[in-house]
SETORGU-29874 format. One record per residue (C-alpha): residue number from 1; residue in three letters; chain; x, y, z. Coordinates in Angstrom, 1 decimal, padded with zeros to 4 digits. Layout:
BEGIN
@num NUM residu ALA chaine A xx X yy Y zz Z
...
% end
This chain:
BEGIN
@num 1 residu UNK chaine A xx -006.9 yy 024.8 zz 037.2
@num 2 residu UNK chaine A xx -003.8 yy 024.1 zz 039.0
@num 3 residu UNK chaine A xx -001.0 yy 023.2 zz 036.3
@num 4 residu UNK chaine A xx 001.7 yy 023.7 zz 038.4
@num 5 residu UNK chaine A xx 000.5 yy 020.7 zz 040.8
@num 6 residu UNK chaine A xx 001.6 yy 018.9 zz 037.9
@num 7 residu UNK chaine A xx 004.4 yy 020.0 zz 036.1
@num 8 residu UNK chaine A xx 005.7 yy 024.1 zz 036.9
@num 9 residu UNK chaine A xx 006.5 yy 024.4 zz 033.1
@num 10 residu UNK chaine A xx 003.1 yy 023.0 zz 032.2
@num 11 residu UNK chaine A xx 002.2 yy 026.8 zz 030.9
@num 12 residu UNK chaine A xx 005.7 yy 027.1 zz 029.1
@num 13 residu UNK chaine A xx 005.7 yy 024.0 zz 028.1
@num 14 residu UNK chaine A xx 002.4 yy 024.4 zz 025.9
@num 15 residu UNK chaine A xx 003.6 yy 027.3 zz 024.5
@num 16 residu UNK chaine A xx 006.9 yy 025.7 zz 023.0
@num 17 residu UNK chaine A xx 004.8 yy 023.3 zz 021.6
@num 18 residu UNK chaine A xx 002.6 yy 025.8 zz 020.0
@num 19 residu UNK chaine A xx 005.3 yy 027.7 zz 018.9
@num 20 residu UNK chaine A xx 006.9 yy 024.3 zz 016.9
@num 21 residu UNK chaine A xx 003.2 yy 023.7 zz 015.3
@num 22 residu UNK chaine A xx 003.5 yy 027.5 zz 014.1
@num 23 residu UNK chaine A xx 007.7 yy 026.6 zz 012.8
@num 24 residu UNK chaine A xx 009.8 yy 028.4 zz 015.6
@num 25 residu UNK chaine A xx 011.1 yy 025.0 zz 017.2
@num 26 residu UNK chaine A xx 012.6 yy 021.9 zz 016.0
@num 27 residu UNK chaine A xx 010.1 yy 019.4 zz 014.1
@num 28 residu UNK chaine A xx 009.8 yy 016.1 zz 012.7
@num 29 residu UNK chaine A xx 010.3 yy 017.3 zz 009.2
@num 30 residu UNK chaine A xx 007.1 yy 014.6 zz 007.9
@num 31 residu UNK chaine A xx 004.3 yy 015.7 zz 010.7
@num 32 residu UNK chaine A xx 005.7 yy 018.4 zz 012.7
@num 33 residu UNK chaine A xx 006.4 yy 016.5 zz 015.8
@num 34 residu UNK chaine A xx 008.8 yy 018.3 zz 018.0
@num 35 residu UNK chaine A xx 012.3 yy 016.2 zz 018.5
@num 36 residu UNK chaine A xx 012.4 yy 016.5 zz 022.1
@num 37 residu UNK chaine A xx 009.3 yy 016.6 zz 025.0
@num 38 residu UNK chaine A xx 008.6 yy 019.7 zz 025.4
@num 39 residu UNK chaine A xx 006.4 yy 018.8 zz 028.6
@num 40 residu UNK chaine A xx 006.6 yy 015.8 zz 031.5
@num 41 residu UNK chaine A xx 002.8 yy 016.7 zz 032.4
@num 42 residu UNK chaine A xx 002.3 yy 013.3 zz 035.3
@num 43 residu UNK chaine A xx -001.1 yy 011.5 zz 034.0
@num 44 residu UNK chaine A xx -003.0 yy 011.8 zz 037.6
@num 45 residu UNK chaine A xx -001.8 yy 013.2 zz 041.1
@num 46 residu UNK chaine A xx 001.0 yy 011.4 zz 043.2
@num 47 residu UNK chaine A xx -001.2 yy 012.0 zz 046.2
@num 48 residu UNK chaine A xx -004.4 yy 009.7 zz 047.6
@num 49 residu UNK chaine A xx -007.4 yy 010.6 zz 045.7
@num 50 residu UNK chaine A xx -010.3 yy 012.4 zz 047.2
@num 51 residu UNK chaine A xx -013.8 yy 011.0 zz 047.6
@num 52 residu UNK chaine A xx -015.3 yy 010.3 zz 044.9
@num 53 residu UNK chaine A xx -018.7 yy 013.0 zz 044.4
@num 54 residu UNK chaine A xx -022.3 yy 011.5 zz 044.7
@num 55 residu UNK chaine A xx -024.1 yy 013.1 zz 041.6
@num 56 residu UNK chaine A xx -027.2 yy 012.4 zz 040.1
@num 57 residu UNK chaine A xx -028.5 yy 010.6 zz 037.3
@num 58 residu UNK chaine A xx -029.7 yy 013.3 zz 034.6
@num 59 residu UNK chaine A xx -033.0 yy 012.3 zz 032.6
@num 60 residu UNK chaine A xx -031.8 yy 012.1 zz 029.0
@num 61 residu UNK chaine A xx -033.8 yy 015.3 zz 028.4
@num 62 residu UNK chaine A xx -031.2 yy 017.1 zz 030.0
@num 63 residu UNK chaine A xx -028.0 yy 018.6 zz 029.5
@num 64 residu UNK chaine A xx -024.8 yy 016.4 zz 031.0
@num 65 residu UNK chaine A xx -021.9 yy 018.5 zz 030.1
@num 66 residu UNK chaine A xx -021.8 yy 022.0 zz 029.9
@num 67 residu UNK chaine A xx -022.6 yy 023.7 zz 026.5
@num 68 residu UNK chaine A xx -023.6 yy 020.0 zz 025.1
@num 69 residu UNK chaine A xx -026.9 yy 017.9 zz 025.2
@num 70 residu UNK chaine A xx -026.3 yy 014.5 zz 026.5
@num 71 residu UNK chaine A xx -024.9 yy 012.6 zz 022.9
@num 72 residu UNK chaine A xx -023.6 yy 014.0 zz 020.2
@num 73 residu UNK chaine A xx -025.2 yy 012.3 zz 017.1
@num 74 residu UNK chaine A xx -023.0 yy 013.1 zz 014.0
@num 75 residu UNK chaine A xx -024.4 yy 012.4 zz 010.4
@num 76 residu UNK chaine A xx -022.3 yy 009.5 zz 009.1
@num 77 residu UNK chaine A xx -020.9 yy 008.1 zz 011.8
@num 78 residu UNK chaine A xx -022.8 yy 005.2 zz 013.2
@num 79 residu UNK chaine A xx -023.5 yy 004.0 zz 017.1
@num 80 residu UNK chaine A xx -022.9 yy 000.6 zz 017.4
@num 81 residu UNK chaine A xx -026.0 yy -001.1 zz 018.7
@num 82 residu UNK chaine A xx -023.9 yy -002.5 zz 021.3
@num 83 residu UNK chaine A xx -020.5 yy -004.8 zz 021.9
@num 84 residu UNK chaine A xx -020.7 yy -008.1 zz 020.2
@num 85 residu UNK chaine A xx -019.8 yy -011.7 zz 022.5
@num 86 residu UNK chaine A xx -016.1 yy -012.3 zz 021.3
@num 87 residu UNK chaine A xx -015.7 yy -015.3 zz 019.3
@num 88 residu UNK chaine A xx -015.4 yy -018.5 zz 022.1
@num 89 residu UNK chaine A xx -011.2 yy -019.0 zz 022.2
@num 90 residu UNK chaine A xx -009.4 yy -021.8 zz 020.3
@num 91 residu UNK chaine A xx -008.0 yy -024.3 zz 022.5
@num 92 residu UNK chaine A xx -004.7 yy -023.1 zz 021.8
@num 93 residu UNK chaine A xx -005.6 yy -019.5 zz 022.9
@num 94 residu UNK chaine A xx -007.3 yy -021.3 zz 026.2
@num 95 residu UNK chaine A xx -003.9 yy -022.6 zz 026.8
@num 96 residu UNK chaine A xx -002.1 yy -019.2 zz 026.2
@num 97 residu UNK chaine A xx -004.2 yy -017.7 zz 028.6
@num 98 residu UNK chaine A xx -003.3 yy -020.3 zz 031.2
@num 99 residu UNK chaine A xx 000.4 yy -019.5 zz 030.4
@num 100 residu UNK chaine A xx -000.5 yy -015.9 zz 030.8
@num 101 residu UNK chaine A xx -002.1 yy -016.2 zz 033.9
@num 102 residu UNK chaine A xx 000.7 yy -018.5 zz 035.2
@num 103 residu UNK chaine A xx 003.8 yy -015.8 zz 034.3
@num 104 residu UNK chaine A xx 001.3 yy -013.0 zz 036.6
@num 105 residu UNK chaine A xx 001.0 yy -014.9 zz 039.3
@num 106 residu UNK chaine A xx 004.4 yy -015.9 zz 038.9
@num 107 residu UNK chaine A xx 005.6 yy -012.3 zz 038.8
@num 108 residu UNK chaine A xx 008.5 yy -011.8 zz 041.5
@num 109 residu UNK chaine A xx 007.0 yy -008.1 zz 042.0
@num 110 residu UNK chaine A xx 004.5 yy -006.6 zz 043.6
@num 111 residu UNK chaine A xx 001.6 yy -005.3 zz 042.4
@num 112 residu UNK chaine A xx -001.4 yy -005.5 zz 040.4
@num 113 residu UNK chaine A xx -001.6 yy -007.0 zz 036.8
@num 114 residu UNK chaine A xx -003.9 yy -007.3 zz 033.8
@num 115 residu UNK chaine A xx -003.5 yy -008.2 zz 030.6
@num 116 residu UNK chaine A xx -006.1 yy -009.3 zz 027.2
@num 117 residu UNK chaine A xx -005.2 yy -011.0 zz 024.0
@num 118 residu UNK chaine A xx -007.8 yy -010.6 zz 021.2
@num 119 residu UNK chaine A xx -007.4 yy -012.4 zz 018.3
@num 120 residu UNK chaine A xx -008.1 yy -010.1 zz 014.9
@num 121 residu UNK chaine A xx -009.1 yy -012.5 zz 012.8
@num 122 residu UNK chaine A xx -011.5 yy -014.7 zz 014.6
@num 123 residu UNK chaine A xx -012.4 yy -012.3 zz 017.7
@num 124 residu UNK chaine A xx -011.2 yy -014.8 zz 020.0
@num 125 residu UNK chaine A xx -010.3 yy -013.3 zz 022.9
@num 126 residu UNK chaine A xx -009.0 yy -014.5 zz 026.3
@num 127 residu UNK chaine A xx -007.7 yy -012.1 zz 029.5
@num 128 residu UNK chaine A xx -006.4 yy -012.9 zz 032.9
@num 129 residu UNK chaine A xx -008.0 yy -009.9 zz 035.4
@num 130 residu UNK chaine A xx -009.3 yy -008.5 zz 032.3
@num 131 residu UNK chaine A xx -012.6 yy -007.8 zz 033.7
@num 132 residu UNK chaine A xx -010.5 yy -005.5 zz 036.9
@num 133 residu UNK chaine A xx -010.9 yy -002.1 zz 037.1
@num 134 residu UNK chaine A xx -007.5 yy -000.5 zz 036.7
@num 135 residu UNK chaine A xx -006.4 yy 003.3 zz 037.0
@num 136 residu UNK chaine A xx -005.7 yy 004.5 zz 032.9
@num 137 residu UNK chaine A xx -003.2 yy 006.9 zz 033.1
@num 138 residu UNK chaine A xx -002.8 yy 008.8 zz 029.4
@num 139 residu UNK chaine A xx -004.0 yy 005.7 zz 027.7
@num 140 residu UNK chaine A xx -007.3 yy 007.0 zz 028.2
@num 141 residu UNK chaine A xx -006.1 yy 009.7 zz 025.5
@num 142 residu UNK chaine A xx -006.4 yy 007.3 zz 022.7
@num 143 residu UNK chaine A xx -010.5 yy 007.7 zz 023.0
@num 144 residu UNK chaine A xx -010.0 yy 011.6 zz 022.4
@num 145 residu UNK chaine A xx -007.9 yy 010.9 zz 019.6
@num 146 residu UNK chaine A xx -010.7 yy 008.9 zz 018.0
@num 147 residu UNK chaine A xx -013.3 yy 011.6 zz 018.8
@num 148 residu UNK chaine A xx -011.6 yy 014.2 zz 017.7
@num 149 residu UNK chaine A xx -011.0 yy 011.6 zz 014.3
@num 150 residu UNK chaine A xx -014.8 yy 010.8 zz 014.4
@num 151 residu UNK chaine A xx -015.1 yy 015.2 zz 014.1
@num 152 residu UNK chaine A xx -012.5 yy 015.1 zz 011.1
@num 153 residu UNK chaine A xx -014.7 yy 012.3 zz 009.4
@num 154 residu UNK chaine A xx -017.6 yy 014.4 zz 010.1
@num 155 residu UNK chaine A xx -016.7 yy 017.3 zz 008.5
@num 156 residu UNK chaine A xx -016.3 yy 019.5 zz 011.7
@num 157 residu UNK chaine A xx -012.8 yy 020.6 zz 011.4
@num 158 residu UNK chaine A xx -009.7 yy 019.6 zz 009.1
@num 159 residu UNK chaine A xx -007.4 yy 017.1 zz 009.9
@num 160 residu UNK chaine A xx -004.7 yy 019.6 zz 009.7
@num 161 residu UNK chaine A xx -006.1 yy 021.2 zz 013.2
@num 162 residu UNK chaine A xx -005.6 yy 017.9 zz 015.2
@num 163 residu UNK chaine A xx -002.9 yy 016.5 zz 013.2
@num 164 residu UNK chaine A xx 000.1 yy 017.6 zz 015.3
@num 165 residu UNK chaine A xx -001.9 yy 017.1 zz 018.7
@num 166 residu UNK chaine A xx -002.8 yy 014.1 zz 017.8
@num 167 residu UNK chaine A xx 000.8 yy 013.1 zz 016.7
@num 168 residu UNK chaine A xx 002.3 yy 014.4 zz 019.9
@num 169 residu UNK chaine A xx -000.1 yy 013.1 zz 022.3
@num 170 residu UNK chaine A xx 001.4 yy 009.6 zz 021.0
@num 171 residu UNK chaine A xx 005.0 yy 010.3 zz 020.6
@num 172 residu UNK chaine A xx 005.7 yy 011.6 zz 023.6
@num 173 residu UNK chaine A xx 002.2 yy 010.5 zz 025.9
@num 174 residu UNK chaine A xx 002.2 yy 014.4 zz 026.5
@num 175 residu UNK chaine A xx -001.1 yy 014.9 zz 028.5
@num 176 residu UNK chaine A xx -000.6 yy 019.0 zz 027.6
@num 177 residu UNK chaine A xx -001.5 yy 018.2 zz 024.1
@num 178 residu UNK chaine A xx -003.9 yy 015.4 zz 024.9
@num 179 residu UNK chaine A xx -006.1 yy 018.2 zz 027.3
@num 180 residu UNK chaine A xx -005.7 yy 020.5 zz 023.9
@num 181 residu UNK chaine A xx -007.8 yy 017.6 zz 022.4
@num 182 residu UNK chaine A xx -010.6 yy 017.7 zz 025.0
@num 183 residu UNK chaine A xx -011.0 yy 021.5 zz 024.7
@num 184 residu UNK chaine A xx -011.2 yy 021.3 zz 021.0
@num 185 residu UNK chaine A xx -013.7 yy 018.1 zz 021.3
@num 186 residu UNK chaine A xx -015.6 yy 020.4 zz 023.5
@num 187 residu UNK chaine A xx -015.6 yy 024.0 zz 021.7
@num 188 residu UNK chaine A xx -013.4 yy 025.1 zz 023.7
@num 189 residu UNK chaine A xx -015.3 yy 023.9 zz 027.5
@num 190 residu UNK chaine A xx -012.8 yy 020.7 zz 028.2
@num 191 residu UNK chaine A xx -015.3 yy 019.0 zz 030.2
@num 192 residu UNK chaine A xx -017.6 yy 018.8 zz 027.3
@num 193 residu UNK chaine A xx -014.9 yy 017.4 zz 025.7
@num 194 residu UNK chaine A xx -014.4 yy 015.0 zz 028.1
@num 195 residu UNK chaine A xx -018.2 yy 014.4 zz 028.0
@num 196 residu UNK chaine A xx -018.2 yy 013.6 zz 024.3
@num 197 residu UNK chaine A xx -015.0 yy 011.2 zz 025.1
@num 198 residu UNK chaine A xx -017.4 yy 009.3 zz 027.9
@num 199 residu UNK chaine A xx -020.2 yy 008.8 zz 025.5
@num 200 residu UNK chaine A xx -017.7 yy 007.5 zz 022.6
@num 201 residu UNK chaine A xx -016.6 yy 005.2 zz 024.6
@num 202 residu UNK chaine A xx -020.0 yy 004.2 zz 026.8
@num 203 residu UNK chaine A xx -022.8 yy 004.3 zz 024.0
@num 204 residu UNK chaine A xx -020.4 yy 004.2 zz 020.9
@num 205 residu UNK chaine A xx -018.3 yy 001.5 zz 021.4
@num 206 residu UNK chaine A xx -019.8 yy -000.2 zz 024.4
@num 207 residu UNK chaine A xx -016.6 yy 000.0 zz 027.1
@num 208 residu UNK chaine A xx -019.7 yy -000.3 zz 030.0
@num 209 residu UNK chaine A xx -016.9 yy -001.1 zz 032.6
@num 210 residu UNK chaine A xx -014.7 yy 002.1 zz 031.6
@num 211 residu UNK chaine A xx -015.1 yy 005.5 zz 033.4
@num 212 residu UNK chaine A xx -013.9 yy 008.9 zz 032.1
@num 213 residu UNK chaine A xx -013.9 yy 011.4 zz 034.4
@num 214 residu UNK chaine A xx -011.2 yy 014.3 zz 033.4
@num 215 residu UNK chaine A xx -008.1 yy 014.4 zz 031.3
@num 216 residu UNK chaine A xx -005.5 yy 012.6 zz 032.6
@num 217 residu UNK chaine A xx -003.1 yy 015.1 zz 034.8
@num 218 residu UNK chaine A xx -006.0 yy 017.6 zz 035.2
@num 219 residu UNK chaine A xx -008.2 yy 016.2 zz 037.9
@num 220 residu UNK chaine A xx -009.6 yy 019.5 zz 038.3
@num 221 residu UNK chaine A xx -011.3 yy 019.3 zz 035.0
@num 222 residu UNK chaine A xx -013.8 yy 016.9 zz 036.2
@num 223 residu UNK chaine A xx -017.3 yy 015.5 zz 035.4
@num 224 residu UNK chaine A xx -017.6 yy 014.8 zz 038.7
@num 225 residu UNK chaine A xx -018.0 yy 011.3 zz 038.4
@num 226 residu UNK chaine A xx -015.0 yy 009.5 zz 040.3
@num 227 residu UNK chaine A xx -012.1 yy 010.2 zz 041.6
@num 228 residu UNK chaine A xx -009.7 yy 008.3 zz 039.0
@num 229 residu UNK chaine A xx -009.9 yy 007.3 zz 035.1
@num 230 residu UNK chaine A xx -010.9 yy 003.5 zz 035.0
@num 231 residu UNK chaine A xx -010.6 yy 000.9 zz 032.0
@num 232 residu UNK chaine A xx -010.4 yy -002.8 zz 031.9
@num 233 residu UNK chaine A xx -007.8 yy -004.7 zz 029.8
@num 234 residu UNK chaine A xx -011.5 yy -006.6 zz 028.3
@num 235 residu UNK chaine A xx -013.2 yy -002.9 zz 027.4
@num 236 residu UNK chaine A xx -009.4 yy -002.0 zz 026.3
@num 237 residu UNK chaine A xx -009.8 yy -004.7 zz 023.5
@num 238 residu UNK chaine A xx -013.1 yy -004.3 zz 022.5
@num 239 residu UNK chaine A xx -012.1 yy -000.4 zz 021.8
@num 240 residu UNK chaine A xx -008.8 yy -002.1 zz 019.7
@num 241 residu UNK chaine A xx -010.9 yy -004.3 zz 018.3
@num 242 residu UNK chaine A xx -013.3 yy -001.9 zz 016.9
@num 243 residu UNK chaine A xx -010.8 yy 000.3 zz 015.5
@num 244 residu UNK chaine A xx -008.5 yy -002.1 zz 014.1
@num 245 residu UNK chaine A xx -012.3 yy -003.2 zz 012.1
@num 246 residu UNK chaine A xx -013.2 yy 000.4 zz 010.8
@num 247 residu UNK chaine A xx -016.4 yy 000.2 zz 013.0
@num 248 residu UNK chaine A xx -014.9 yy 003.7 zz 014.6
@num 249 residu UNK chaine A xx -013.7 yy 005.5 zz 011.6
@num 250 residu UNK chaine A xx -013.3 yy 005.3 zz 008.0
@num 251 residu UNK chaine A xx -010.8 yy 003.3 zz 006.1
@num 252 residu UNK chaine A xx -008.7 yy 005.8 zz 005.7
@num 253 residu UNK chaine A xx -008.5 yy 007.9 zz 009.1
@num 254 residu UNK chaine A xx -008.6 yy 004.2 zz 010.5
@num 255 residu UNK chaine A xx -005.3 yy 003.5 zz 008.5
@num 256 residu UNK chaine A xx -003.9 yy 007.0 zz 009.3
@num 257 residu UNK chaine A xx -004.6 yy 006.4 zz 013.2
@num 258 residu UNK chaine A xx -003.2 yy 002.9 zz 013.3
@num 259 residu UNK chaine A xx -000.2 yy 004.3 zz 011.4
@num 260 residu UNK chaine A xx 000.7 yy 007.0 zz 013.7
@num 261 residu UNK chaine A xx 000.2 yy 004.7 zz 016.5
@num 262 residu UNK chaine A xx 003.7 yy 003.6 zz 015.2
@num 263 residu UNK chaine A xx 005.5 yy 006.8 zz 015.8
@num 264 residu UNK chaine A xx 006.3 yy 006.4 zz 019.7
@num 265 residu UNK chaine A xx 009.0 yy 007.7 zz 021.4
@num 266 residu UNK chaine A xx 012.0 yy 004.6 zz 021.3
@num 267 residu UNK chaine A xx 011.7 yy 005.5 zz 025.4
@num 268 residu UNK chaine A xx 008.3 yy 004.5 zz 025.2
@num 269 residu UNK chaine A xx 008.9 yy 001.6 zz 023.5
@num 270 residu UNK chaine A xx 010.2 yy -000.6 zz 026.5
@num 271 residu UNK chaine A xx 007.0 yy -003.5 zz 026.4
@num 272 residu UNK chaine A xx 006.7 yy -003.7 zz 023.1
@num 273 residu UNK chaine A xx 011.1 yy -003.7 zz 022.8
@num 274 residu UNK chaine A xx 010.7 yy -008.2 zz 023.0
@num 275 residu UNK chaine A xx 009.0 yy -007.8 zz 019.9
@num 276 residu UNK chaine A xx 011.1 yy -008.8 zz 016.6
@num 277 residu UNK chaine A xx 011.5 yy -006.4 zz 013.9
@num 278 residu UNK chaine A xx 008.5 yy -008.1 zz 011.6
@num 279 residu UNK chaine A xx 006.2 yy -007.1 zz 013.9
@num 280 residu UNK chaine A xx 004.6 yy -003.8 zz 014.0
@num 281 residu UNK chaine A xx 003.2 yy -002.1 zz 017.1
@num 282 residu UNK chaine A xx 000.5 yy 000.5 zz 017.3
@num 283 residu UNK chaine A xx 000.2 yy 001.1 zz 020.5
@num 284 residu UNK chaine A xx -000.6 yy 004.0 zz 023.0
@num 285 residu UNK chaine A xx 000.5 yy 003.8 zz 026.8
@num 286 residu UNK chaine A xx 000.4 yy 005.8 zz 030.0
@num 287 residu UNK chaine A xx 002.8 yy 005.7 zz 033.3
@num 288 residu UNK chaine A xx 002.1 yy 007.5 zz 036.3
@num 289 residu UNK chaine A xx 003.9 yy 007.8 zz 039.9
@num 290 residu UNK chaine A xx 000.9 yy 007.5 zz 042.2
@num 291 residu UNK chaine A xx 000.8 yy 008.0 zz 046.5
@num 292 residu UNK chaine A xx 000.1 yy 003.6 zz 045.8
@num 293 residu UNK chaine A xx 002.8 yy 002.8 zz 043.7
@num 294 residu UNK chaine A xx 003.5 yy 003.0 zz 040.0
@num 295 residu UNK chaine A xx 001.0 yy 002.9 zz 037.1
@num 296 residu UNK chaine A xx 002.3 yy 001.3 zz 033.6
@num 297 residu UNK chaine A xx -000.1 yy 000.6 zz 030.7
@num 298 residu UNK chaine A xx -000.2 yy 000.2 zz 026.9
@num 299 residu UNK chaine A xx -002.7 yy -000.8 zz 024.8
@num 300 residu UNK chaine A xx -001.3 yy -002.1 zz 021.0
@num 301 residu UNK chaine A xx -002.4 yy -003.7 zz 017.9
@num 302 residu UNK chaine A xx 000.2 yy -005.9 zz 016.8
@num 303 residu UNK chaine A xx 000.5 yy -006.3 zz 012.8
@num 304 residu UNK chaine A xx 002.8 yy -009.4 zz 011.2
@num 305 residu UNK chaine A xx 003.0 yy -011.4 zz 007.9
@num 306 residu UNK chaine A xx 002.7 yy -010.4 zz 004.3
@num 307 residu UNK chaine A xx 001.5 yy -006.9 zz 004.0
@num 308 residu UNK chaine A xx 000.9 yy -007.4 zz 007.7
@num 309 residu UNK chaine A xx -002.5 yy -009.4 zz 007.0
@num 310 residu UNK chaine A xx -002.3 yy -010.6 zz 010.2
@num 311 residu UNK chaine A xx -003.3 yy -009.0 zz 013.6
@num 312 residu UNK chaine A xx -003.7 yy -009.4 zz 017.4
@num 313 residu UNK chaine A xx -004.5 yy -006.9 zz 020.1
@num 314 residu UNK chaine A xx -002.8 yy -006.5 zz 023.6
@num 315 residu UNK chaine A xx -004.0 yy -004.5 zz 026.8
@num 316 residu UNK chaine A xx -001.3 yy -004.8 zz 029.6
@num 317 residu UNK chaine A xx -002.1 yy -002.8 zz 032.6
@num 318 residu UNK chaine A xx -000.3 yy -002.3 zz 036.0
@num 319 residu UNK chaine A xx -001.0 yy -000.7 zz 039.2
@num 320 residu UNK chaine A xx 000.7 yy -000.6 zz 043.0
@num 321 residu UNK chaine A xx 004.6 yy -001.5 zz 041.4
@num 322 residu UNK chaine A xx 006.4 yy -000.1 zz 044.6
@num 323 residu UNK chaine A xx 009.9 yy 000.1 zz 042.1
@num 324 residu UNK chaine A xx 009.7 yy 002.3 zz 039.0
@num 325 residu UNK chaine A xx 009.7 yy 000.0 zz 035.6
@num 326 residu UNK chaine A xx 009.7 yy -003.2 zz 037.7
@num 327 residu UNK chaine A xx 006.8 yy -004.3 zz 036.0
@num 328 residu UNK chaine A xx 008.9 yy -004.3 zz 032.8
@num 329 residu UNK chaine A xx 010.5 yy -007.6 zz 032.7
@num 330 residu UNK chaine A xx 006.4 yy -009.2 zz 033.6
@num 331 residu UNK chaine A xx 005.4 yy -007.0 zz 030.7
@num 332 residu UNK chaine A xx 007.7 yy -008.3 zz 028.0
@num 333 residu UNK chaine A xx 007.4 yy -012.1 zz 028.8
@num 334 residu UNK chaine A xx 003.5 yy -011.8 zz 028.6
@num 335 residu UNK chaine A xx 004.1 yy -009.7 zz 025.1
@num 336 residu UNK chaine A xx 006.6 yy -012.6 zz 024.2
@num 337 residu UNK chaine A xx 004.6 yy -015.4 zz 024.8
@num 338 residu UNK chaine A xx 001.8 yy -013.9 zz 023.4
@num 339 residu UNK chaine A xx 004.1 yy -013.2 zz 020.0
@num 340 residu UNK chaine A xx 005.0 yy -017.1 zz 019.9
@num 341 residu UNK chaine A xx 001.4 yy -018.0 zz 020.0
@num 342 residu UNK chaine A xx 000.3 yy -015.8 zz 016.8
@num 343 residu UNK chaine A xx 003.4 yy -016.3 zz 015.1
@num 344 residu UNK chaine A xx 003.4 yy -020.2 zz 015.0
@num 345 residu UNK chaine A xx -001.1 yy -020.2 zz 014.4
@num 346 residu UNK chaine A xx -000.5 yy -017.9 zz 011.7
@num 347 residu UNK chaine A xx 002.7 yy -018.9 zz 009.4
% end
């Protein structure tokens, strides 16, 4: 595995974090999140991808990832039968998305845009490009959270033994720490992780348009399926969606997850930062320098009112940005507008 293609510290760097899980660094004194990165592990290479490998399809009766048989089926943990049609959108949704897609195309740089709006309540949901296929950086590392969640709620393994990993891979989008939750998802083979992570999201949830090839920033560690990790902003919602429901977890690893979803870095924070302070964010992103242009992404659930009853979910994705963080200023007008419209339908 080459690690230093990625980062030269990348082997350092994991060590400092393990040594602050085991109390020799400085921590968040609440869940034992070290203060500063310890890693700046890139999310893919900053190179043109190779050709993608021709595999072929494996009968169900055989194995698909090493060490694994094709699912995973865990006692108490059901497979949804498949993603229900969203709820048709309001009219005033319709005309939000018209807004939306006006502001992209609109958009005074470069590059490519997508961005979904699903409405928590009713399950209306409305995208503009949400059906595109876009590269998904470390935001793919929210699916191995929820695995490695789904093995907690199973009985496989404490929470205490993903805790910190989990917490880290959030604060700081530290791909280190999120490859830390393939191998355990996997026994300690990461591509079986990343195996179990494909199936979650294929037959569990139903993200059909969402591929899942390695960890993000270790290419090397590969299924052998494509070249890149895909999503869509629409399959990016339907996983939100699910969550935000308890159809992925229990009530109360769904709580704990959408709570610690919270706990990003504030230099992470930059699209959610038009926000006002009653809104909560639990969100998860991923930015990567690529041999295109720039990659930017985060995914949120957005929580308001009393008790925070009320909720909507966001995917914002962008590829080819020739300037670092130009796609910023797009980012928080589509977060903005889409604040205005749930704030005034829901007072």
């Amino acid at each position: 595995m080459r690690i230093g293609r990625w980062f030269g510290g990348a082997t350092s760097a994991t060590a400092l974090f393990l040594a602050a899980i085991l109390g020799s660094g400085p921590l968040d004194s609440r869940h034992g999140i070290a203060e500063e990165p310890v890693s700046e592990v890139l999310c893919a290479p900053d190179e043109p991808p190779p050709a993608p490998t021709v595999t072929v399809a494996q009968t169900s009766s055989t194995p698909a990832y090493p060490g694994l048989p094709y699912r995973v089926v865990v006692p108490g943990l059901a497979y949804l039968t498949g993603s229900s049609p969203a709820a048709p959108p309001t009219e005033s949704l319709t005309d939000l998305q018209a807004e939306l897609a006006s502001a992209i195309a609109s958009a005074t740089t470069p590059g490519k845009f997508a961005f979904a709006v699903t409405d928590l309540q009713t399950g209306a949901h409305v995208s503009v490009n949400g059906a595109r296929s876009h590269r998904a950086a470390c935001v793919m590392n929210l699916f191995a959270i929820i695995a490695a969640l789904r093995d907690v709620q199973a009985g496989l393994f404490p929470l205490e033994d993903v805790d910190a990993l989990i917490r880290r891979t959030i604060y700081a989008s530290d791909a280190v720490t999120g490859r830390a939750l393939y191998e355990k998802l996997g026994g300690g083979d990461v591509v079986a992780g990343v195996g179990r992570v494909r199936d979650l999201q294929r037959e569990v949830i139903g993200m059909r348009s969402t591929s899942l090839d390695h960890p993000p920033a270790f290419p090397d560690e590969s299924l052998g399926l494509s070249a890149d990790n895909l999503i869509t902003a629409d399959d990016a919602n339907l996983a939100l969606s699910a969550l935000y429901h308890g159809q992925l977890l229990n009530e109360d690893l769904t709580a704990w997850l959408i709570d610690a979803m919270v706990g990003v870095k504030p230099g992470l924070n930059y699209l959610t930062a038009a926000l006002p302070a009653e809104a909560t964010v639990s969100h998860k992103n991923g930015f990567v320098p690529l041999w295109d242009g720039y990659v930017d992404n985060d995914v949120a659930i957005v929580r308001f009112g009393p008790d925070r009853q009320y909720a909507y979910a966001v995917s914002f994705f962008s590829e080819q940005v020739p300037v670092q963080y130009a796609d910023i200023p797009l980012a928080q007008l589509l977060v903005r507008m889409t604040w205005e419209h749930f704030s005034a339908a829901y007072r």
